[in-house]
C-alpha positions in Angstrom: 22.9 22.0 20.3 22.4 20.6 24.1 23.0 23.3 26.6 25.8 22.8 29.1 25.4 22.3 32.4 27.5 21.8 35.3 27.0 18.7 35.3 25.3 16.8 32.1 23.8 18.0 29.3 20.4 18.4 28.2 19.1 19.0 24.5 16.0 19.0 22.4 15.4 15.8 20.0 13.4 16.1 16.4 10.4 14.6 18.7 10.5 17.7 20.5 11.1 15.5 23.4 14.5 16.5 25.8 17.5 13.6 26.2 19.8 14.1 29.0 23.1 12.8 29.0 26.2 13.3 31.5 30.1 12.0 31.4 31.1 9.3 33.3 34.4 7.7 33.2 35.7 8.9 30.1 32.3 8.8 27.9 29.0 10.2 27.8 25.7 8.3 29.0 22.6 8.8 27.9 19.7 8.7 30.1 17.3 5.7 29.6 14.6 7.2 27.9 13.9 10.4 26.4 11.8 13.0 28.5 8.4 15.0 27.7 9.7 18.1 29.4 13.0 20.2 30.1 12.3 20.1 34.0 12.1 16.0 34.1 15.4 15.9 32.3 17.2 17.7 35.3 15.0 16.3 37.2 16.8 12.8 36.0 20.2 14.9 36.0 20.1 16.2 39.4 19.1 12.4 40.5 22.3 11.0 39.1 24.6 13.5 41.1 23.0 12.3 44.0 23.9 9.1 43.6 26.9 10.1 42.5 27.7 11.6 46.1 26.2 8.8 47.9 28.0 6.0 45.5 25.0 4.4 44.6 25.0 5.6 40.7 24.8 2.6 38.1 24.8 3.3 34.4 22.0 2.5 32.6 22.3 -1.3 31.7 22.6 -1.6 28.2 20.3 -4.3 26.5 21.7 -7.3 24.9 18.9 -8.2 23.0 19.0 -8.4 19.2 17.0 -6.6 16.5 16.0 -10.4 15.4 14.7 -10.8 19.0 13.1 -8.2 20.0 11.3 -7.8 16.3 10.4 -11.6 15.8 8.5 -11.4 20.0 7.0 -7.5 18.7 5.2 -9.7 15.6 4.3 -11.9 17.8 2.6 -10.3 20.3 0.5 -8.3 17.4 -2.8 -9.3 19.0 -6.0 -8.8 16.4 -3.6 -9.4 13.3 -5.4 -11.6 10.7 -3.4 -14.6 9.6 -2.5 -13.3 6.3 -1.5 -10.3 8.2 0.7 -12.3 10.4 2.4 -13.5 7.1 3.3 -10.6 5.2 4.8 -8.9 9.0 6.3 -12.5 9.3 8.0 -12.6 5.5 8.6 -8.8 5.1 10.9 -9.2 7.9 13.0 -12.4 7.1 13.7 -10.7 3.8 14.0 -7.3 4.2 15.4 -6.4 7.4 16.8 -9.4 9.5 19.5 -10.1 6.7 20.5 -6.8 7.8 20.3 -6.5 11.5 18.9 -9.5 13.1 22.3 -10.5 14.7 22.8 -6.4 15.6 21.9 -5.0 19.1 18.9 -3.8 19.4 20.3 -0.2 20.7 23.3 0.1 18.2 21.2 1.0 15.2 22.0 4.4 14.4 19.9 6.7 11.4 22.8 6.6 9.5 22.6 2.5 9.3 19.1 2.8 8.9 19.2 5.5 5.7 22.1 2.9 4.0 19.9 -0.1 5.1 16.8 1.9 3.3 18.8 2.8 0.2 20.7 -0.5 -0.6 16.8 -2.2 -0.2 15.7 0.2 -2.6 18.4 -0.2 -5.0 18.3 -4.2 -4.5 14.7 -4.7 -5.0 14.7 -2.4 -8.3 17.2 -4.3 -9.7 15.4 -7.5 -8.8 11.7 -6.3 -10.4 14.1 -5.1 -13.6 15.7 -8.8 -14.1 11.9 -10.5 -13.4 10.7 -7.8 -15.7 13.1 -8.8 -18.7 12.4 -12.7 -17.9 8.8 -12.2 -18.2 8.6 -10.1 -21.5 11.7 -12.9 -22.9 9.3 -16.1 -22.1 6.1 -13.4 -23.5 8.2 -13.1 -26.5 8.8 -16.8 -27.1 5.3 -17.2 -26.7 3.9 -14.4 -29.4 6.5 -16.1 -31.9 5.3 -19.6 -31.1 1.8 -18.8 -31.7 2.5 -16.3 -34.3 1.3 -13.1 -32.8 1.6 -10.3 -35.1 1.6 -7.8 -32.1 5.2 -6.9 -30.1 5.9 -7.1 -26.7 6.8 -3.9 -25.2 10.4 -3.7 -24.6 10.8 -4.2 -20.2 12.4 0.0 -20.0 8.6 0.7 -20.8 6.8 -2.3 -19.5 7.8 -2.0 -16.2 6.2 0.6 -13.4 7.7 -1.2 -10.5 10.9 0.4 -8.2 10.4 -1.5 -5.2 9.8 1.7 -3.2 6.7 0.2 -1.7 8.2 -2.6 -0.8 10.6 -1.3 0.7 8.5 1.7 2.4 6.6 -1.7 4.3 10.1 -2.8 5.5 10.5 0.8 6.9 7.2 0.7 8.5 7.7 -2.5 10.3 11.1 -1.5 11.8 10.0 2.2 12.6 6.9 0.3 14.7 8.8 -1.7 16.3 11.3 0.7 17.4 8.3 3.0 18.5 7.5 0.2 21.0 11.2 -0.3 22.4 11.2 3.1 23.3 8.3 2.7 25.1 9.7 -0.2 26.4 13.1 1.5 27.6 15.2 -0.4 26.0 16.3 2.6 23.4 16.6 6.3 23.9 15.6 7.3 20.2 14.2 5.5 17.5 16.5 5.3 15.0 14.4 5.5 11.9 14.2 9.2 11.1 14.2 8.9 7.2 11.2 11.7 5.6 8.9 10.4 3.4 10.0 6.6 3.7 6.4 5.3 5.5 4.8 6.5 2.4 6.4 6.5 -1.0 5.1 8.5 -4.2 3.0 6.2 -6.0 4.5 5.2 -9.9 2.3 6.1 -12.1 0.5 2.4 -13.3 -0.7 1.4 -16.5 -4.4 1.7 -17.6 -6.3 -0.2 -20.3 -8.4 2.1 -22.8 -11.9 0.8 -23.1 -11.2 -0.7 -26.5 -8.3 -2.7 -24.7 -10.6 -3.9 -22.0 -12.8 -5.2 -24.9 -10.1 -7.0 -26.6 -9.1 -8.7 -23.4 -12.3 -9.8 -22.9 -12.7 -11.6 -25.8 -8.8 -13.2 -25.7 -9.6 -14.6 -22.1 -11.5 -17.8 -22.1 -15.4 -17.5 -22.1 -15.7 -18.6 -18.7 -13.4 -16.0 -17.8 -14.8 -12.8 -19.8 -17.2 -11.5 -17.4 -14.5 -12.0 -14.6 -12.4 -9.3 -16.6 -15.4 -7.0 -16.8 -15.9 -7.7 -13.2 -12.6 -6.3 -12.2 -12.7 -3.3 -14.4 -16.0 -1.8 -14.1 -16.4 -2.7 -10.0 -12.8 -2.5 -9.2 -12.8 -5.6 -7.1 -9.4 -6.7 -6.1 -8.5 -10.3 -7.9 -9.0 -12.2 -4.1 -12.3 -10.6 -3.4 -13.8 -11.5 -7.2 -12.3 -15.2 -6.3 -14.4 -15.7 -3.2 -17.9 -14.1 -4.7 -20.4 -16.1 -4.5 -23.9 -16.6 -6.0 -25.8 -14.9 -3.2 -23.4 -12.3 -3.5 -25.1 -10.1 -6.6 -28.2 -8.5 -7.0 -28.5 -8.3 -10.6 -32.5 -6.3 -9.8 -32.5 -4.1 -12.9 -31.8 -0.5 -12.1 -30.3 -1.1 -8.9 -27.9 -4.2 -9.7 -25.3 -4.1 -6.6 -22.7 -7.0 -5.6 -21.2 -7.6 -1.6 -18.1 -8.5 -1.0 -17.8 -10.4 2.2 -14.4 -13.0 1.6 -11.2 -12.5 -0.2 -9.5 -15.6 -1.2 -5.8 -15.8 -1.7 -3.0 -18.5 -1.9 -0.7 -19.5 1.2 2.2 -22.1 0.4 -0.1 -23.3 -2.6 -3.1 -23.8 -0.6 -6.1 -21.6 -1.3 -7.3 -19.9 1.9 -10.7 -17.9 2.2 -10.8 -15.1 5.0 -12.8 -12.0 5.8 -11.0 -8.8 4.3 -8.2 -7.3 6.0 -10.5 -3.7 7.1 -13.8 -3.7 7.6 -13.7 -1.0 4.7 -13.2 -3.9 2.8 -16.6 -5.6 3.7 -19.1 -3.3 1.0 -21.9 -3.7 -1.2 -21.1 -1.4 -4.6 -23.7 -0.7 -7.1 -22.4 -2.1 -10.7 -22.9 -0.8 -14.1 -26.2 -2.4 -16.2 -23.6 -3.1 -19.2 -21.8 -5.4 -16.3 -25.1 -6.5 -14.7 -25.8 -8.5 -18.2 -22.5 -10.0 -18.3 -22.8 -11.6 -15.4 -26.5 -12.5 -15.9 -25.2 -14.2 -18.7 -22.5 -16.0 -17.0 -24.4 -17.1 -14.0 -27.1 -18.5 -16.6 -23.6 -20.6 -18.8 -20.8 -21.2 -15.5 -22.0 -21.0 -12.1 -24.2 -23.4 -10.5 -27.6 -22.8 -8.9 -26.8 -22.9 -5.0 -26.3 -19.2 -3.5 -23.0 -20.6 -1.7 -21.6 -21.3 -5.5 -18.3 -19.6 -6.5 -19.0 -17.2 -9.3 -15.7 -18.2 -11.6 -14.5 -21.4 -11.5 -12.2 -23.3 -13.3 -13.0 -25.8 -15.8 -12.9 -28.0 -13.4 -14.8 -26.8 -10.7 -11.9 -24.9 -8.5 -10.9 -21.3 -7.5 -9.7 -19.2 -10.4 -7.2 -18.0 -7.4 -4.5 -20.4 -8.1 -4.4 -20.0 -11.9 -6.0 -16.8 -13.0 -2.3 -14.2 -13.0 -1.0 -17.1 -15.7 -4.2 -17.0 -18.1 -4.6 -13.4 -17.7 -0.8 -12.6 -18.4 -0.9 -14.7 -21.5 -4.2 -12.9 -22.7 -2.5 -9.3 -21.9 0.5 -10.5 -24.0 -1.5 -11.5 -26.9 -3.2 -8.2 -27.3 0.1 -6.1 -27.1 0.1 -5.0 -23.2 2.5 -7.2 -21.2 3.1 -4.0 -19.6 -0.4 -4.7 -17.5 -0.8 -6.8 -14.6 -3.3 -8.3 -13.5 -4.2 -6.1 -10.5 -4.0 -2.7 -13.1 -7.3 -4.4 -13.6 -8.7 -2.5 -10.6 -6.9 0.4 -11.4 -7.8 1.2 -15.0 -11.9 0.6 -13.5 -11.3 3.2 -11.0 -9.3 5.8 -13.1 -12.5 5.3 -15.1 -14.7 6.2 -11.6 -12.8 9.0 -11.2 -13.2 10.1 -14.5 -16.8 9.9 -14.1 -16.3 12.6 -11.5 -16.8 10.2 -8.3 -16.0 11.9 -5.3 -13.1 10.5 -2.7 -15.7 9.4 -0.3 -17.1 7.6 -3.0 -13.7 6.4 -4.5 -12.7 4.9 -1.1 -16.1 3.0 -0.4 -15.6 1.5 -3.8 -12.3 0.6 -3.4 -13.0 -0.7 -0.1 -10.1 1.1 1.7 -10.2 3.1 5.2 -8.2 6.0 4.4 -8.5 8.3 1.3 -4.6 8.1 0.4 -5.5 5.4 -2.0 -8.3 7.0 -3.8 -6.4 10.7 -3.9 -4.0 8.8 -6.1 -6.9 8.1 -9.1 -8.4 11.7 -8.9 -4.7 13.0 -9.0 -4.4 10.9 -12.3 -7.4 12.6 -13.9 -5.8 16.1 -15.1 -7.9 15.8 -17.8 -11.4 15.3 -16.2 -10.3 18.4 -13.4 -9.3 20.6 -16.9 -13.0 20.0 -17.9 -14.4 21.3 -14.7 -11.9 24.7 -14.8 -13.7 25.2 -18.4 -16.8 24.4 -17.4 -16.4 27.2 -14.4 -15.5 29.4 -17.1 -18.3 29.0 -19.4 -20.7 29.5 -16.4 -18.8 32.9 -15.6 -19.0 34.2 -18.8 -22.8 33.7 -19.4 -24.7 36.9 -19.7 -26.3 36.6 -17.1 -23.1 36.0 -14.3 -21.2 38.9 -16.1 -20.5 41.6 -14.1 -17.9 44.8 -14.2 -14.7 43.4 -13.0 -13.4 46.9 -11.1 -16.6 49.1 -9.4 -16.0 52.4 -9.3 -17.6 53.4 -5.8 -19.5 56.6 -5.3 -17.7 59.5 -4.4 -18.0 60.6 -0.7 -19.8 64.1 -0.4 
């Protein structure tokens, strides 16, 4: 509770910053901005009773500006965002938060709009994935009877690992930035997005292919297409970045067979774009496997052609695999009894399979080309089963003759 004064009041905010406030003609004011210490709030107090006296106080001007406004200008003036960047700041907020508040002023959102905001977005876009997810495994259904599949489609309460909590957690994130800046800006007192936990959601657990699986997709997939499936498992390469390899790209040397990624290529309005990855994380050279090594010797030798700028995986015809790989893939999942899988679980299942392996996080997050280790905690979290083998290991070590030792000493008694 803000102390009383006589004159205004002064409390403490969850920032650990102080507002002042005082009550003018019938309703309280809040001071422009928030303030880093208790002595510069009275400071701001004690100004406005001056001015008071000498009749030359003016309220704070509120700001007319709109959410829409002010949040369309912040994206904007993002300078250093990559394009495809741009794009998802750009989309993320003409779906998910100007239908909301655009037409709002920018200083009338208070955390309780913002925690109904967050929950009806939640609850919306979980509904949506469930009714995509039911389509899908319908038209996959159609499909396995068509061709005469002798293997089920999982029904969509187990196929589905989506909620749209990280969707929704990048909505959050965009309006919690930009509402960081109007602060800093003056044009707010307190940022209205307070909600704990939404900037970072708890990861669903995703669906991972066995080995035998990955084996079985391989050979469903086209033969132009089978090493691309290894590719994605046993390096972990995001779909985009396997897209954009090129030739000069691996080092198939044996016993020290490493590929670079250096491009990621990715759709925009049905035209295929190639761009540098988003973090310079994501520019890496990984070593690879020698199983994976002579796959794609092999597919080099059949489907890529001789210049070092070549695409790796083409189509049939000579294009990307960008624009038409999700389809084939999908199909190929369906066929052997895992609609369940998309197609970036891919990159998943290869680096539940690195952690495994007993990779360490440094090592997880080089692979997976990502600049913070939240991402790779998430794989080494999923292996109970590797971290119960270590605990038995410890013990077996403890227990060999010669580690054993009395558990209570009995100390020599003083003389």
């Amino acid at each position: 509770m803000g102390k009383r004064r006589s004159f205004g009041s002064i409390e403490r905010v969850a920032s650990g910053r102080y507002r002042a406030r005082v009550h003018l003609d019938g309703a309280w004011v809040n001071a422009p901005t928030t303030f880093r210490t208790k002595a510069e709030a009275e400071i701001w107090l004690d100004s406005v009773r001056v001015d008071r006296v000498r009749g030359a106080w003016k309220a704070p001007r509120t700001t007319r500006i709109t959410v829409d406004e002010y949040g369309t200008k912040w994206i904007q003036q993002r300078h250093g965002l990559k394009a495809s960047t741009r794009r998802e700041y750009e989309s993320c907020w003409r779906n998910h938060v100007s239908p909301y508040f655009g037409a709002k002023r920018l200083d009338s959102l208070s955390p309780a709009m913002i925690r109904d905001w967050h929950g009806d977005l939640v609850a919306r876009l979980r509904e949506d994935l469930r009714a995509k997810d039911e389509a899908r495994v319908r038209r996959e259904t159609k499909l396995a009877r068509s061709s005469r599949s002798d293997r089920k489609p999982r029904l969509p309460s187990e196929a589905s690992t989506r909620d749209g909590s990280a969707t929704a957690a990048r909505a959050y994130r965009l309006l919690h930035s930009v509402y960081v800046t109007a602060v800093e800006d003056d044009l707010v007192s307190l940022n209205p997005c307070r909600i704990k936990g939404a900037s970072s959601p708890k990861a669903a657990e995703r669906p991972v292919l066995s080995i035998p699986e990955v084996l079985d997709l391989a050979v469903e997939v086209p033969d132009r297409y089978e090493a691309l499936v290894h590719l994605l498992v046993w390096s972990g390469l995001r779909v985009g970045e396997a897209a954009a390899l090129q030739r000069r790209d691996l080092d198939l040397t044996p016993g020290r067979a490493t590929l670079t990624v250096r491009e990621r290529a990715y759709p925009v309005k049905g035209v295929l774009d190639i761009d540098t990855p988003k973090s310079r994380a994501g520019l890496r050279t990984i070593a690879i496997p020698h199983l994976l090594a002579e796959q794609m010797e092999r597919h080099l030798e059949q489907f890529t052609h001789a210049a070092p700028s070549s695409w790796v995986f083409t189509t049939a015809t000579g294009g990307n695999i960008r624009m038409t790989y999700f389809q084939m893939l999908r199909r190929a999942l369906n066929r052997i009894g895992r609609p369940d899988v998309r197609p970036h679980d891919l990159r998943h299942t290869g680096m539940t399979l690195a952690a495994e392996a007993g990779v360490s996080i440094a090592e997880l997050k080089h692979r997976l080309g990502q600049s913070t280790t939240q991402a790779a905690e998430i794989y080494l979290h999923a292996t109970v089963d590797h971290g119960r083998r270590i605990a038995e290991r410890m013990d077996e070590l403890a227990k060999e003759p010669s580690n054993v030792r009395p558990l209570v000493r009995v100390k020599p008694r003083a003389r």
